[in-house]
C-alpha positions in Angstrom: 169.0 -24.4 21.3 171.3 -22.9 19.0 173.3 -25.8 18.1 169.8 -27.9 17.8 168.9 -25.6 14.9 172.1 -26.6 12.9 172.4 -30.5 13.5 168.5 -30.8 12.5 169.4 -29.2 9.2 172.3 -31.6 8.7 170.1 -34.7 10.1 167.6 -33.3 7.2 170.8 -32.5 4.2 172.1 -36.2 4.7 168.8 -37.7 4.5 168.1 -36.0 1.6 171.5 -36.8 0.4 171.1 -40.3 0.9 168.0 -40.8 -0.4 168.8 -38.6 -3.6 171.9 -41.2 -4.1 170.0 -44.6 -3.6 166.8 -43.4 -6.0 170.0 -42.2 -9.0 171.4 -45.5 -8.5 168.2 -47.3 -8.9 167.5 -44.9 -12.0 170.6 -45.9 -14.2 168.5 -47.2 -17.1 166.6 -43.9 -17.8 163.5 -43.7 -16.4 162.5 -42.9 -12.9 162.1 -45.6 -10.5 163.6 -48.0 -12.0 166.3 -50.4 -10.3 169.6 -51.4 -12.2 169.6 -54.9 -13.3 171.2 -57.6 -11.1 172.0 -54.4 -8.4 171.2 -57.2 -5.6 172.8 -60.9 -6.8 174.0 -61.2 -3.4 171.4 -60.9 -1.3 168.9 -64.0 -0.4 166.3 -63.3 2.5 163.6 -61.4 2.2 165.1 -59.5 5.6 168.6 -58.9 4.1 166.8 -57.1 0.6 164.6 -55.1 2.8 167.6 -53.8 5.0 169.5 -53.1 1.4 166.8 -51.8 -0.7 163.7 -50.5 1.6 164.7 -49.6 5.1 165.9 -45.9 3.7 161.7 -45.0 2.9 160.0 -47.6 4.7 161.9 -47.7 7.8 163.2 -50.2 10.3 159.8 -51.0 11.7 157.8 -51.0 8.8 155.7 -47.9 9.6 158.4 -45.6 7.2 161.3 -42.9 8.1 159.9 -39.9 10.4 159.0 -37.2 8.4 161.4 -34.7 10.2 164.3 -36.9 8.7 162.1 -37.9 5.2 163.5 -37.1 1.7 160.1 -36.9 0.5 156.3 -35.6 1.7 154.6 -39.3 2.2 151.2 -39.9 0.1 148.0 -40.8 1.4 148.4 -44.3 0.7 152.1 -44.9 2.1 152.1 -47.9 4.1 152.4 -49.1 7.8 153.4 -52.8 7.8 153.0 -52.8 11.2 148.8 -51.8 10.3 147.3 -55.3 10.3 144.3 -54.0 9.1 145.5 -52.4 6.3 148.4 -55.5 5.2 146.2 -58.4 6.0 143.6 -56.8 3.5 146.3 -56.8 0.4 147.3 -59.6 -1.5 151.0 -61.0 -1.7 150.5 -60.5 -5.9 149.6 -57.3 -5.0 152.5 -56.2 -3.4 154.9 -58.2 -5.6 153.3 -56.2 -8.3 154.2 -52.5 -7.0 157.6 -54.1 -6.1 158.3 -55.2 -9.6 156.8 -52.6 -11.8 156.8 -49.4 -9.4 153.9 -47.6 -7.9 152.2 -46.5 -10.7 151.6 -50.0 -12.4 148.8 -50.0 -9.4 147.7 -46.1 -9.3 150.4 -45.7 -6.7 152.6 -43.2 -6.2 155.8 -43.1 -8.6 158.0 -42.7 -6.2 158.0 -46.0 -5.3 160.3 -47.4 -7.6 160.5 -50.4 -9.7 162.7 -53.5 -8.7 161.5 -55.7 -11.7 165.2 -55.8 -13.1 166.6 -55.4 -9.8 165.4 -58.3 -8.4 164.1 -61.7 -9.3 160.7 -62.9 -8.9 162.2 -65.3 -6.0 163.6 -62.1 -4.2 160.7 -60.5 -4.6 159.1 -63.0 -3.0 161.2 -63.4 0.2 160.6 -59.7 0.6 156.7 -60.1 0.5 157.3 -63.3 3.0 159.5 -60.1 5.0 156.6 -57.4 5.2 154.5 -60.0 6.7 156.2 -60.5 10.0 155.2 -56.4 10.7 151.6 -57.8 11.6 152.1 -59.2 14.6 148.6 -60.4 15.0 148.2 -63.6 13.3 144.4 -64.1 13.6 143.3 -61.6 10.9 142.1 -63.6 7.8 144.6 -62.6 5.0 143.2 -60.9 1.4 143.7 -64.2 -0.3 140.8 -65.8 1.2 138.8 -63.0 0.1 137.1 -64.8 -3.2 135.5 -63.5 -5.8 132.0 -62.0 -5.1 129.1 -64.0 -6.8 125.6 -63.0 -7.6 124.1 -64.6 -5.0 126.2 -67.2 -2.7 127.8 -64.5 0.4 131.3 -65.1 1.0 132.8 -65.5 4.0 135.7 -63.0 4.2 134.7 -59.6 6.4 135.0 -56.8 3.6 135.3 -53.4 3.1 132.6 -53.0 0.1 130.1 -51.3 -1.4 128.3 -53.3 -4.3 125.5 -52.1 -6.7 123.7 -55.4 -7.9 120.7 -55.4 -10.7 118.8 -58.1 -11.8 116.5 -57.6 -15.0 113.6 -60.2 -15.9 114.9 -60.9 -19.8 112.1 -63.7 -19.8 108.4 -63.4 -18.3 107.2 -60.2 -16.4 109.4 -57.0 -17.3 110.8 -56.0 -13.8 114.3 -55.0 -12.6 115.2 -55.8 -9.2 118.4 -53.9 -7.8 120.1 -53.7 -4.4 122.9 -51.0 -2.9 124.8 -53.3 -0.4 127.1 -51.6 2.3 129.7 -53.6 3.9 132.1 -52.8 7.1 134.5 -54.2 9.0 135.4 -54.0 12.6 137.3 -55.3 14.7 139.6 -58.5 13.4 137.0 -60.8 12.3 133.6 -58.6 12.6 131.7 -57.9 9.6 128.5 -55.5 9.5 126.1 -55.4 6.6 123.2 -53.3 5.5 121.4 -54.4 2.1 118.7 -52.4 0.8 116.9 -53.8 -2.4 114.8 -51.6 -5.4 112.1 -53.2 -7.4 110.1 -52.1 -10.4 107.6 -54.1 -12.0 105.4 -53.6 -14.8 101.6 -54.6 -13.6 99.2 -54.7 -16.7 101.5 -52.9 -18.4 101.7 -50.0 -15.9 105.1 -49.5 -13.7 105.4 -49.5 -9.8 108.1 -49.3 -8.3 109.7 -48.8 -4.8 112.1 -50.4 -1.4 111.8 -54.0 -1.0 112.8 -55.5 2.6 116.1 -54.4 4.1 118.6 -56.6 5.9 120.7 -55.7 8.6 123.3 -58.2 9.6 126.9 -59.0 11.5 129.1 -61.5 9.9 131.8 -63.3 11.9 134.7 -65.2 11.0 134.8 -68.0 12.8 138.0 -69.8 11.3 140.6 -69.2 8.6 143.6 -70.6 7.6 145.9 -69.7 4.3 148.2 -72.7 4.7 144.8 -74.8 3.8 142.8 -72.1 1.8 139.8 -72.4 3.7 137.6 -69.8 6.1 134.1 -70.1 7.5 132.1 -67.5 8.9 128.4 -67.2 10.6 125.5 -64.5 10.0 123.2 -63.3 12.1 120.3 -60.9 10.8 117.0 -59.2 10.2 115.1 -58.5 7.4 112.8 -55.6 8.5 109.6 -55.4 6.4 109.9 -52.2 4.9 108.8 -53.1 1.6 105.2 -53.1 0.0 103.7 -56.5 0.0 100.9 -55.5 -1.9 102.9 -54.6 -5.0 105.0 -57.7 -4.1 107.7 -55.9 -3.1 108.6 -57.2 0.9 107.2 -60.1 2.9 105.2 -58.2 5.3 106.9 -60.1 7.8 109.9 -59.7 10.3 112.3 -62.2 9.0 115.6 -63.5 11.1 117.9 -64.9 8.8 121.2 -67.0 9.5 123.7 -68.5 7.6 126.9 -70.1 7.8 129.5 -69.5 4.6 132.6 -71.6 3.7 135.2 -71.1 1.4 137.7 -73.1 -0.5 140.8 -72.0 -2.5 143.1 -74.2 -4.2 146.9 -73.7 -4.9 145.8 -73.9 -8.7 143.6 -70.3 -7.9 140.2 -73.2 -8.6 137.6 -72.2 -6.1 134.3 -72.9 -4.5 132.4 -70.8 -1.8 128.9 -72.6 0.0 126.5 -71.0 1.9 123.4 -72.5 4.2 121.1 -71.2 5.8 117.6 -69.9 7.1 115.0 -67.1 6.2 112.5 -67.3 9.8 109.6 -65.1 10.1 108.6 -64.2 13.0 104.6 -64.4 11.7 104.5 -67.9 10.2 100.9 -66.3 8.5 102.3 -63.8 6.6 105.3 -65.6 5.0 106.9 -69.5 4.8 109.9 -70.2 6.4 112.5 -71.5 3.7 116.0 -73.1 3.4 118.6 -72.1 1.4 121.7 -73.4 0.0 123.9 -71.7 -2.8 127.5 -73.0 -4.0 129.6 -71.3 -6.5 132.8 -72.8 -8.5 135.4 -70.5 -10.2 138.6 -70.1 -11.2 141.6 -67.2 -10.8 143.0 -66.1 -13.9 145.2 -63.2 -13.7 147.0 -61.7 -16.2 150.8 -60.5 -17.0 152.0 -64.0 -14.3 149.1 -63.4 -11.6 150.3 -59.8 -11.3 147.7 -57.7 -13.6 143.9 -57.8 -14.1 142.3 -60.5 -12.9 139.2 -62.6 -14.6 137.1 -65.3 -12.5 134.5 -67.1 -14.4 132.2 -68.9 -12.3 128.9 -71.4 -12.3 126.6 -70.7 -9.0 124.2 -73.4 -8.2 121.1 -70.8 -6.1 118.5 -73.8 -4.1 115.4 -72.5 -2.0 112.8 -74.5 -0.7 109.9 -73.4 1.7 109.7 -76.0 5.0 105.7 -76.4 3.8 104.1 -79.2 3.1 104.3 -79.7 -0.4 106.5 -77.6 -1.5 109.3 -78.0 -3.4 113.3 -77.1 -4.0 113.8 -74.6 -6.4 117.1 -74.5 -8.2 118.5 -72.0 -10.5 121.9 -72.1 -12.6 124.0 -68.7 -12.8 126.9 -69.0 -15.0 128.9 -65.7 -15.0 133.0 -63.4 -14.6 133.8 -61.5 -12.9 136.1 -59.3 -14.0 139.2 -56.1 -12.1 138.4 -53.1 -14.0 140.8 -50.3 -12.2 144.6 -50.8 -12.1 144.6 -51.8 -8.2 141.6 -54.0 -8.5 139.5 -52.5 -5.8 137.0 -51.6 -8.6 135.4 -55.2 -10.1 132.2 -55.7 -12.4 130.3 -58.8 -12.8 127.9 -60.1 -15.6 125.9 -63.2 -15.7 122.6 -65.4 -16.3 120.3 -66.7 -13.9 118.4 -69.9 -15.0 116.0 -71.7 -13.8 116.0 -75.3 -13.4 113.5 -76.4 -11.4 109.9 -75.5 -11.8 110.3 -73.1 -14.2 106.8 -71.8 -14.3 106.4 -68.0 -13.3 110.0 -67.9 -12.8 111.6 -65.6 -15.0 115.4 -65.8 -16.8 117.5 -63.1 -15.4 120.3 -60.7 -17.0 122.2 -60.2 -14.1 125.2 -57.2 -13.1 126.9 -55.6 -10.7 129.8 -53.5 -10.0 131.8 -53.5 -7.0 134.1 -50.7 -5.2 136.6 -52.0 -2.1 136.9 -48.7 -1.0 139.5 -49.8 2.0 142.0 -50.0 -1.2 141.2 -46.3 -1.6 138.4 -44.1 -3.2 136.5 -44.6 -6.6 139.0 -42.0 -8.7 142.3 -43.3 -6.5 143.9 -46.5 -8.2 143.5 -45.6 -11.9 
């Protein structure tokens, strides 16, 4: 015991020691955290920079040095590599961006330093490719696939969301229609959903307002791939009548709904995302089944090389059509962008229009918004 005491301080001095002398050497050109240029010409694989570079904060295995033997108090939002819940969910440009500019250029922590003139963008990129291999499951569907959210067409990536979505009749009957939609992942490829929609209406020129029909769901990923770009997932769920169908505000009617959702992305950042499916009451008397099918076509644009905030306009094509005799397909046009508003992107707005096409009569043009918080990247005042 008495020699313990003695060799845990020294364990603790040269850690200190050690990490004090890598972070001055990486600090030569003034300011903190930032690497000396051309300080690793040598080195090649992503496995050979992390060893040189990394290993001293993050560890051999990816989940970071013991605190016992740390130079530092770790922040809440230190990695594990070896967390595949937490790496699959972050992009590559992501990480290349911390690793380039530092923490902070993503509301990180600052002391994670910058490697921008350290490194070159190919190094950087072989150590990205390296903090891969630390998720040893390979069936999780990777943050790339995760596509931009549009107005109405559901992707097909599980998320860690929550999204406030209004819609606001700028043609026809005044009315604003608005929904607070909570989505949670579980397990690898398990998605729950609740969706709970507002209405107000102005009827003869008095205002009603109240809960329109609620959906609870699970969404499951049934394949993705990012060598090809593509994932598909199925819905299963129920919209419970809780809302008035006097005032027009719910069906009356039990409804099971289905869907499946497929997702395209392209090396060029061009992508589409399709969705069919089927809204089935279980009282046939008190509302129509229908048919849906919604596609929408975007494209990536990301600023300062693909590493800073990110636009995505997009056109949705939005088709519904009741299986009744008679009846019709209505289609609407939604041109809108999306657009990253915090520094680490897990705070996202949306504007757009929604046309109609097709039988236009009693159908209103909508002003259309919505703003978006993944709070698995961290909370609504982290990341700024």
């Amino acid at each position: 015991m008495d020699m313990a005491r003695p060799l845990l301080r020294f364990a603790r001095w040269m850690a200190t020691a050690t990490a004090t002398a890598l972070l001055v050497a990486l600090n030569v050109n003034g300011g903190f955290g930032q690497a000396r240029v051309s300080s690793f010409p040598q080195l090649k694989t992503g496995d050979q920079i992390y060893h040189a570079a990394c290993v001293s904060c993050h560890g051999e295995d990816g989940r970071g040095m013991p605190t016992l033997i740390s130079a530092f108090r770790k922040p809440s939002s230190f990695p594990d590599f070896t967390r595949c819940d937490q790496t699959t969910a972050e992009l590559d440009s992501a990480y290349k961006g911390v690793i380039t500019h530092g923490g902070p250029y993503q509301g990180f922590s600052q002391i994670m330093p910058a490697f921008g003139e350290a490194l070159t963008s190919g190094q950087v990129d072989e150590v990205v490719h390296y903090l891969r291999h630390f998720c040893r499951n390979p069936h999780w569907p990777r943050a790339e696939l995760n596509l931009p959210l549009a107005f109405v067409t559901e992707k097909a990536y599980p998320e860690d969301e929550e999204v406030i979505m209004s819609a606001v009749n700028a043609r026809g009957t005044p009315g604003v229609t608005s929904q607070v939609i909570h989505e949670q992942r579980f397990g690898v490829k398990n998605q729950i959903e609740v969706d709970v929609p507002f209405d107000f209406q102005d009827e003869n020129h008095t205002w009603y307002g109240g809960v329109g029909d609620a959906t609870l769901g699970i969404k499951r990923v049934m394949f993705s791939s990012l060598h090809t770009g593509s994932i598909m997932s199925l819905f299963g769920g129920v919209i419970v009548p809780s809302g008035n169908k006097f005032r027009g505000f719910g069906s009356g009617a039990t409804t099971f709904e289905t869907f499946a959702a497929y997702d395209q992305l392209f090396k060029t950042q061009t992508f589409f995302e399709t969705q069919f499916g089927a809204d089935l009451p279980r009282h046939t008397n008190l509302a129509p089944q229908s048919l849906f099918f919604n596609t929408a076509i975007g494209q990536n644009i990301a600023a300062d090389h693909g590493l800073g905030r990110l636009w995505s306009p997009m056109v949705e094509f939005v088709s519904t059509r009741d299986l009744a005799n008679g009846a019709k397909m209505d289609w609407d046009v939604i041109p809108q962008m999306e657009v990253s508003i915090s520094p680490r992107q897990h705070i996202r707005g949306a504007l757009g229009v929604r046309f109609p096409a097709t039988n236009t009569v009693g159908r209103p043009v909508q002003l259309m918004m919505y703003l978006l918080w993944d709070w698995q990247d961290g909370g609504l005042t982290k990341g700024w």
